[in-house]
DSSP file (Angstrom, degrees, kcal/mol; ACC not computed):
  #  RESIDUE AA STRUCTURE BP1 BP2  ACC     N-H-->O    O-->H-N    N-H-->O    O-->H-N    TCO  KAPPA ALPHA  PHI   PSI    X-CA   Y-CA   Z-CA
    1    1 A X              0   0    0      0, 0.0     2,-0.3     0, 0.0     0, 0.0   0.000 360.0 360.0 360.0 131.7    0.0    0.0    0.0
    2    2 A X        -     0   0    0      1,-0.0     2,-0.3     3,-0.0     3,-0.0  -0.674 360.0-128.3 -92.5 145.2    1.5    3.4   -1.2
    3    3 A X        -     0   0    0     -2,-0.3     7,-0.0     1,-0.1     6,-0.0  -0.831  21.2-108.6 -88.0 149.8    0.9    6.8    1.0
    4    4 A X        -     0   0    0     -2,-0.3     3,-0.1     1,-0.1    -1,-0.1  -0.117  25.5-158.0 -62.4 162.8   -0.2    9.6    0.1
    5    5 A X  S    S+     0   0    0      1,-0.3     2,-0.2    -3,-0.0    -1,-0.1   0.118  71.1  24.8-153.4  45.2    2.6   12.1    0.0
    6    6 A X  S >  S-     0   0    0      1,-0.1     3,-0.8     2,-0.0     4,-0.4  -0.635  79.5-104.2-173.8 155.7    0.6   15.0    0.2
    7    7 A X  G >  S+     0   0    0      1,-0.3     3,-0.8     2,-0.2    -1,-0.1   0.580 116.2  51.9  -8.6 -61.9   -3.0   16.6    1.4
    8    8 A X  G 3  S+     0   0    0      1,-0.2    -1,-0.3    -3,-0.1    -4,-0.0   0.916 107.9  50.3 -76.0 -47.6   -4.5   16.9   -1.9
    9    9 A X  G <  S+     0   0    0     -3,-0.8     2,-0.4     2,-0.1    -1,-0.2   0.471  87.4 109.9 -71.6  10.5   -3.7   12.8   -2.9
   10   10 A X  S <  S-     0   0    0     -3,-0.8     2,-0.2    -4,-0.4     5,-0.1  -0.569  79.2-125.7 -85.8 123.0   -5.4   12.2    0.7
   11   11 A X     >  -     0   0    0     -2,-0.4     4,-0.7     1,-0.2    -1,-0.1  -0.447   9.6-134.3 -71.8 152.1   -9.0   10.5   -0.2
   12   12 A X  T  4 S+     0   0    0      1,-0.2    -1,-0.2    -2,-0.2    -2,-0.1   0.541  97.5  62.7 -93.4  10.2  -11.6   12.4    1.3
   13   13 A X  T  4 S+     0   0    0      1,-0.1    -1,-0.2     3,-0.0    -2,-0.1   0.879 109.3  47.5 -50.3 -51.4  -13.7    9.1    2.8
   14   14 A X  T  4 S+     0   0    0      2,-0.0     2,-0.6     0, 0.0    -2,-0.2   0.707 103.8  73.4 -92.9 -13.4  -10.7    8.6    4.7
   15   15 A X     <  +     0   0    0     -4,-0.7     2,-0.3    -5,-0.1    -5,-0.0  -0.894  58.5 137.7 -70.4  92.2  -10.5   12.4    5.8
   16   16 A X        -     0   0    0     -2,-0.6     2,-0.4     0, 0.0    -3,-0.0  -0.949  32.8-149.4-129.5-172.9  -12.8   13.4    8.4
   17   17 A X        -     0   0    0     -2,-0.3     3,-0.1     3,-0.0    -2,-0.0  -0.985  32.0 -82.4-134.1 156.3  -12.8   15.5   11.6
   18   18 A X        -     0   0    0     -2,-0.4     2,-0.1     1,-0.1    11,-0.0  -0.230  37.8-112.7 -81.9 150.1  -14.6   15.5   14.7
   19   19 A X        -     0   0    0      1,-0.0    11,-1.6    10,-0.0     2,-0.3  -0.279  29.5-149.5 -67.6 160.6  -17.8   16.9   15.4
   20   20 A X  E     -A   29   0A   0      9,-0.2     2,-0.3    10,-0.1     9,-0.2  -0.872  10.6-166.4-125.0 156.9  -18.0   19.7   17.6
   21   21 A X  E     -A   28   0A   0      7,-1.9     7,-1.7    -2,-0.3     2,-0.4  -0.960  22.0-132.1-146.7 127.8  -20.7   20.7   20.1
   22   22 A X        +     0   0    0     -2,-0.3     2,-0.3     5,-0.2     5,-0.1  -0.804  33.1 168.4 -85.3 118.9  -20.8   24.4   21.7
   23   23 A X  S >  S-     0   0    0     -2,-0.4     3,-2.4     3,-0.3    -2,-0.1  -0.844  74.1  -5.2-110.8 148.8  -21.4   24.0   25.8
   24   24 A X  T 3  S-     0   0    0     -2,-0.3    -1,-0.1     1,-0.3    -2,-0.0   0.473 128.1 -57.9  45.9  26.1  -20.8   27.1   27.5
   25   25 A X  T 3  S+     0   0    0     -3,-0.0     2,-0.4     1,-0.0    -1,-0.3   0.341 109.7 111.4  95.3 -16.8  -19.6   29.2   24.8
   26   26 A X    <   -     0   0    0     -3,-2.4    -3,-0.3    -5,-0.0    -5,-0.1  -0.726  69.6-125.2-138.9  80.5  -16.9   27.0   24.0
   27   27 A X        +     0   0    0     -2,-0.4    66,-0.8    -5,-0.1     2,-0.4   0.403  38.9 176.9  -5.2  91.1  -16.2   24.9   21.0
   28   28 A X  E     -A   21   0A   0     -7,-1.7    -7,-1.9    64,-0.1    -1,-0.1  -0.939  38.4-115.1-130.4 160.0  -15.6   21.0   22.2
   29   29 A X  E  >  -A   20   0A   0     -2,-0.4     4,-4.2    -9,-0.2    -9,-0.2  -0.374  39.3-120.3 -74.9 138.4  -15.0   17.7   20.3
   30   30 A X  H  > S+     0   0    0    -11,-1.6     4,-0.8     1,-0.2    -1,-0.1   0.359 112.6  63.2 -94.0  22.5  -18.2   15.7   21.3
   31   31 A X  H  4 S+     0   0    0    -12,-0.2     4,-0.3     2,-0.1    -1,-0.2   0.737 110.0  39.3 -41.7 -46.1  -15.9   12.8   22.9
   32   32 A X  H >4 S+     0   0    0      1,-0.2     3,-3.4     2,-0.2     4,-0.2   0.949 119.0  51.8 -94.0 -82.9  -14.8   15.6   25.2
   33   33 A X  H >< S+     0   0    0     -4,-4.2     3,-0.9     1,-0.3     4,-0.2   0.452 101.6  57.2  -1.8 -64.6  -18.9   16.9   25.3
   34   34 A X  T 3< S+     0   0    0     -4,-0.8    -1,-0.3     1,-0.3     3,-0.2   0.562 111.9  41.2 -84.1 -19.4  -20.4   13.6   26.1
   35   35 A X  T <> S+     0   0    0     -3,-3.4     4,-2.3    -4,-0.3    -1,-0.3  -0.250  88.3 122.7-124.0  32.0  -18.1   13.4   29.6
   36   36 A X  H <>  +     0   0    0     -3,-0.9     4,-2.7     1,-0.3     5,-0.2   0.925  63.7  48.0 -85.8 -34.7  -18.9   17.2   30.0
   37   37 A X  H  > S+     0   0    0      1,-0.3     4,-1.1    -4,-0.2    -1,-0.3   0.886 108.1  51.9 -81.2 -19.5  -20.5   17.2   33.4
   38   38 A X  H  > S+     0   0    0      2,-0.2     4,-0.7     3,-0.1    -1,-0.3   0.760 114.0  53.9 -75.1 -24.5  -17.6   15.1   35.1
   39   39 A X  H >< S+     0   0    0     -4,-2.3     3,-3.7     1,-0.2    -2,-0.2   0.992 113.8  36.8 -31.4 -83.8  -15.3   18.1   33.2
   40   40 A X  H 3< S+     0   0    0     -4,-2.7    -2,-0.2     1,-0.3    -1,-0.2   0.515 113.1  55.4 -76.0 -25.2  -17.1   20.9   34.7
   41   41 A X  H 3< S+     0   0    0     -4,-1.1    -1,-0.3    -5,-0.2    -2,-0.1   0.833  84.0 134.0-100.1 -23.9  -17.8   19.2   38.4
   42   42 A X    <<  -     0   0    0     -3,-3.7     2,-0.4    -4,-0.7    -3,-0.1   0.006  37.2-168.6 -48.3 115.0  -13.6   18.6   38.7
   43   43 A X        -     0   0    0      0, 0.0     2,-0.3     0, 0.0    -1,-0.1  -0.945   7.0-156.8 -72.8 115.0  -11.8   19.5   41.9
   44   44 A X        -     0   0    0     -2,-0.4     2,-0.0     1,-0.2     3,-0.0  -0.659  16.7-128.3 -86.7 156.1   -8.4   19.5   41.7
   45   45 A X        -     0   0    0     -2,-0.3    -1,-0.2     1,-0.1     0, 0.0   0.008  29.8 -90.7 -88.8-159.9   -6.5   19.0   45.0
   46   46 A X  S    S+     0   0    0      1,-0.2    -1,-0.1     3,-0.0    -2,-0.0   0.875 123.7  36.0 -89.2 -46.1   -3.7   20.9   46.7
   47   47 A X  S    S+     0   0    0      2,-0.0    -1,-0.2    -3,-0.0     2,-0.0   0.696  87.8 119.0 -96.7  13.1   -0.8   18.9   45.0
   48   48 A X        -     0   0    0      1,-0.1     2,-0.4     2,-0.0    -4,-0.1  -0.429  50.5-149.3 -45.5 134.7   -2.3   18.2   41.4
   49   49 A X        -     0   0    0     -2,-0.0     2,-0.2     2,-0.0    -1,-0.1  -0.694   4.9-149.4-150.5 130.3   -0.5   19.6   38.6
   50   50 A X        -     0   0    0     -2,-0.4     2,-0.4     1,-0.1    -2,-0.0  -0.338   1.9-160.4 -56.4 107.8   -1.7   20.8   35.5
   51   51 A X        -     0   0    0     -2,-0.2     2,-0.5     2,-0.0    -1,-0.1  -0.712  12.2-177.3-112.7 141.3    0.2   20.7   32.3
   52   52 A X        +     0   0    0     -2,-0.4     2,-0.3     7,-0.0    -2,-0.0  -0.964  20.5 147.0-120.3 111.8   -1.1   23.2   29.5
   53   53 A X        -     0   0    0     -2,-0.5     2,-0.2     0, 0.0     3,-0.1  -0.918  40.1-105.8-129.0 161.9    0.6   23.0   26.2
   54   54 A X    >   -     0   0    0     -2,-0.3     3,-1.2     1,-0.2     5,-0.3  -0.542  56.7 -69.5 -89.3 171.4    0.2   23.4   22.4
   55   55 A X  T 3  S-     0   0    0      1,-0.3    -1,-0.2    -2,-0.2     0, 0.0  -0.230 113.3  -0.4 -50.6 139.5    0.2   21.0   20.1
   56   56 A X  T 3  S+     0   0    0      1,-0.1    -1,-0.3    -3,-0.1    -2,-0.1   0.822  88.9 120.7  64.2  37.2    3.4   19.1   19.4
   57   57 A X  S <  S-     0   0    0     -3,-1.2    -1,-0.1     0, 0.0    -2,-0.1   0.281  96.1 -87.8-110.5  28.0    5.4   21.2   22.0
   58   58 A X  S >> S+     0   0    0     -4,-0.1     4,-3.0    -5,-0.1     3,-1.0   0.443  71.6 154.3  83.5  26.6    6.1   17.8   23.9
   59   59 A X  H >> S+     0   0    0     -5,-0.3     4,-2.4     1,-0.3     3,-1.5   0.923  74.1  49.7 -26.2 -76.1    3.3   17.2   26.1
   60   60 A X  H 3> S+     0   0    0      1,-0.3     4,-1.4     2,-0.2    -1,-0.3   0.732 110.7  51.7 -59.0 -20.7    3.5   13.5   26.2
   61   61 A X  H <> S+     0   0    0     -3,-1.0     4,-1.4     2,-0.2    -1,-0.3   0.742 108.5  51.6 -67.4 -30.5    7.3   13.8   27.0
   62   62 A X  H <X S+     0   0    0     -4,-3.0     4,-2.5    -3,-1.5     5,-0.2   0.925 111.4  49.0 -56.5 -62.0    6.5   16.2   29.8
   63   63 A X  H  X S+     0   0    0     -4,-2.4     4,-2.5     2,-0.2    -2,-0.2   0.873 100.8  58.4 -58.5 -29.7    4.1   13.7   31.1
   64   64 A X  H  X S+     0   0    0     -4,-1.4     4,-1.5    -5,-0.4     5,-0.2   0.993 114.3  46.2 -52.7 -68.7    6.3   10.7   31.0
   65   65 A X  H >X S+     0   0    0     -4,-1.4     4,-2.1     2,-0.2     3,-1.2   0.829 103.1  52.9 -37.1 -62.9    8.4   12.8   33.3
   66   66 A X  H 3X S+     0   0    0     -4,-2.5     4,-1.6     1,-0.2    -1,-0.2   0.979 110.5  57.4  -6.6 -84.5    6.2   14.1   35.6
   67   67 A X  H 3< S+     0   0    0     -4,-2.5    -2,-0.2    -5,-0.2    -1,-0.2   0.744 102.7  48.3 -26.6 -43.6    5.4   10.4   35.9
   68   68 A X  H X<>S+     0   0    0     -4,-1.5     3,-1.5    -3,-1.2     5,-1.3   0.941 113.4  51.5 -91.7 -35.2    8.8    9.1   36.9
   69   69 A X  H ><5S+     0   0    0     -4,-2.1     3,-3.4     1,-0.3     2,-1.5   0.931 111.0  47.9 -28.5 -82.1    9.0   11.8   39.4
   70   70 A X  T 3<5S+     0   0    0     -4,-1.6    -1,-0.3     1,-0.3    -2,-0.2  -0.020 120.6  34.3 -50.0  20.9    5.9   11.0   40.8
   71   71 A X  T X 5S-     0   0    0     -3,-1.5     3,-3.9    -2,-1.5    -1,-0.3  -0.011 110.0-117.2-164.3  11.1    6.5    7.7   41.0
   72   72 A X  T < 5S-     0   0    0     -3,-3.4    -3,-0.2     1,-0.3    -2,-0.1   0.489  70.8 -57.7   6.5  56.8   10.4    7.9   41.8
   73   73 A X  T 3 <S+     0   0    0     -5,-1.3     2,-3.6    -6,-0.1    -1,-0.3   0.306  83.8 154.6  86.2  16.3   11.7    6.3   39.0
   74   74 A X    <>  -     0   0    0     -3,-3.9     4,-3.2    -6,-0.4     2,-0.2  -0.331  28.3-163.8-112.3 135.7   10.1    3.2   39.1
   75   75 A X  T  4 S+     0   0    0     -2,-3.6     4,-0.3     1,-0.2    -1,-0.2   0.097  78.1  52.6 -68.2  13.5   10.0    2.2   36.0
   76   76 A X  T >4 S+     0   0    0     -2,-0.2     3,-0.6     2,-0.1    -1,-0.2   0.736 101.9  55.0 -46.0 -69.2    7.2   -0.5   36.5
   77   77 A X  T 34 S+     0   0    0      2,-0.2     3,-0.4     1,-0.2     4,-0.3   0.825 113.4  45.4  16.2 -79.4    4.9    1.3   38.0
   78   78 A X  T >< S+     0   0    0     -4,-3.2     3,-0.6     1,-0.2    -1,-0.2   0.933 111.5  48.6 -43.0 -49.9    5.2    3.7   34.8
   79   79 A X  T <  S+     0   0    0     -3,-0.6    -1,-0.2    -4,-0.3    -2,-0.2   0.242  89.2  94.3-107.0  17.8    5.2    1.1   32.0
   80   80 A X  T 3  S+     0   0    0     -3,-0.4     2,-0.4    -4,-0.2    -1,-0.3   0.759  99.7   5.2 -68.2 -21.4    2.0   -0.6   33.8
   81   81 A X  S <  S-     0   0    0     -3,-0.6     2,-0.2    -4,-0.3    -1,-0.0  -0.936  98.1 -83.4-142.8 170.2   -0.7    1.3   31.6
   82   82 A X    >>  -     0   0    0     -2,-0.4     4,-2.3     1,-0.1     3,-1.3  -0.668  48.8-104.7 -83.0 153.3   -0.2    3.7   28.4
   83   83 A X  H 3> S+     0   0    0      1,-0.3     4,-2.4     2,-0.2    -1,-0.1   0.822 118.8  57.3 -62.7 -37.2    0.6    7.3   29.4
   84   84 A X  H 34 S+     0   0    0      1,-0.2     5,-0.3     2,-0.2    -1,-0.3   0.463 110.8  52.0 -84.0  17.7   -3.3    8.9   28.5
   85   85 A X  H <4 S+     0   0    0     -3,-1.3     3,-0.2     3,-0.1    -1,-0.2   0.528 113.3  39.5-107.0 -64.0   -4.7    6.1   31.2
   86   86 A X  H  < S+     0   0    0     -4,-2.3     2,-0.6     1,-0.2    -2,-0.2   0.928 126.6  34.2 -80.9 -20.4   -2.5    7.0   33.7
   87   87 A X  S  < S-     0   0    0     -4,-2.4    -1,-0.2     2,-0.0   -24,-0.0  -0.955  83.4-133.8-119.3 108.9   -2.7   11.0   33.1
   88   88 A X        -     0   0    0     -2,-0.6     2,-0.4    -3,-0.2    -3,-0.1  -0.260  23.2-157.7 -59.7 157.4   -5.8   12.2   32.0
   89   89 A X        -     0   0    0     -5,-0.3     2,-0.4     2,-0.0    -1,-0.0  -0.980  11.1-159.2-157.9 141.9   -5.7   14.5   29.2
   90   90 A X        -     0   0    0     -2,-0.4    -2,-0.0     2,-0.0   -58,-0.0  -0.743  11.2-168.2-126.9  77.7   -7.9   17.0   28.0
   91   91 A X        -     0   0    0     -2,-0.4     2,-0.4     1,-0.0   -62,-0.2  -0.189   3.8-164.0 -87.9 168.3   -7.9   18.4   24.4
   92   92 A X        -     0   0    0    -64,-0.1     2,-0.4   -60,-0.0   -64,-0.1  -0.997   7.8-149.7-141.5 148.6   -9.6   21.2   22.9
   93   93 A X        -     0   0    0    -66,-0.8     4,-0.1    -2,-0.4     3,-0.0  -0.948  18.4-120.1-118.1 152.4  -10.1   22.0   19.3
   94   94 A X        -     0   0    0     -2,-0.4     3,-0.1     1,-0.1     4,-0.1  -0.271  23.4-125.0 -50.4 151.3  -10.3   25.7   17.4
   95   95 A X  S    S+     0   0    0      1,-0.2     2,-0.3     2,-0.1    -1,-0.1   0.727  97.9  18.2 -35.9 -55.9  -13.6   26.5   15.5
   96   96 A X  S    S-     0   0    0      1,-0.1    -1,-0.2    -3,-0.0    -2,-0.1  -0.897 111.8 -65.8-134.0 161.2  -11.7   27.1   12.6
   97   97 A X        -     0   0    0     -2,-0.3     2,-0.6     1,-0.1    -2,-0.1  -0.076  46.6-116.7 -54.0 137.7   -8.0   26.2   11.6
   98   98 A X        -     0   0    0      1,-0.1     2,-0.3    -4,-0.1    -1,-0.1  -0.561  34.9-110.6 -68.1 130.6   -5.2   27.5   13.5
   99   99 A X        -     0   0    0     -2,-0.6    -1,-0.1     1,-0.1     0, 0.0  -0.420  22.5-149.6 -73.3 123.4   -2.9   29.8   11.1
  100  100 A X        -     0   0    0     -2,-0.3    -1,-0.1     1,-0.0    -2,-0.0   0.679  20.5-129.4 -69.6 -29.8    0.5   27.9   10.5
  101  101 A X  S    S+     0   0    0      1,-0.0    -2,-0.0     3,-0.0    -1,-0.0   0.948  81.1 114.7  69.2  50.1    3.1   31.2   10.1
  102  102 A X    >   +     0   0    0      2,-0.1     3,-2.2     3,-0.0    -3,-0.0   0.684  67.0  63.2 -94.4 -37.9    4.2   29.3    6.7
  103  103 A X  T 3  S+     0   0    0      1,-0.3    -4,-0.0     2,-0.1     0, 0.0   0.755  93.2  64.4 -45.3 -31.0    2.8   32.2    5.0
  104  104 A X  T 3         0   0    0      1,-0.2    -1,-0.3     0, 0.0    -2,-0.1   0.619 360.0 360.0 -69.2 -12.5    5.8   34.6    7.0
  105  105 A X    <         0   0    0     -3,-2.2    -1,-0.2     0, 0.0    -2,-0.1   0.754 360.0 360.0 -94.4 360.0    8.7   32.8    5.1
């Protein structure tokens, strides 16, 4: 099987994106929607901590870390579940596409 090896040769069956549903003003993938009221009811305690990032800036390498801290390096412990199981993770999507700054070169 060849890949495509570029946007336009992508078939568009195979293309799609998730739906979105507005709660509160605010544009969420309805995976995230459906789970909306266990969202909105979440305490977080005194020693949670909350990692905020953009896409690709190395989230899931931040959390693996975080993890062996918390867990003080044992590496068993870690490799017991996949990382978005043991850290919950919370995505959000734009309305419309985020502007790329290819246009600036």
């Amino acid at each position: 099987m060849e890949l495509p090896s570029s946007l336009e040769d992508l078939d568009p069956k195979f293309v799609t994106r998730c739906s979105l549903i507005e709660i509160e003003g605010v544009s969420l993938p309805t995976t995230t929607a459906k789970h909306w009221d266990q969202i909105k009811s979440f305490r977080a305690r005194p020693d949670d901590l909350l990692i905020c990032s953009y896409p690709k800036a190395g989230s899931t390498w931040l959390q693996e870390t975080v993890d062996m801290i918390q867990n003080a390096d044992n590496l068993q412990k870690c490799a017991q579940a996949p990382i978005y199981k043991r850290m919950p993770f919370l995505d959000m999507f734009p309305p419309i596409t985020f502007p790329s700054g290819e246009h600036l070169q």
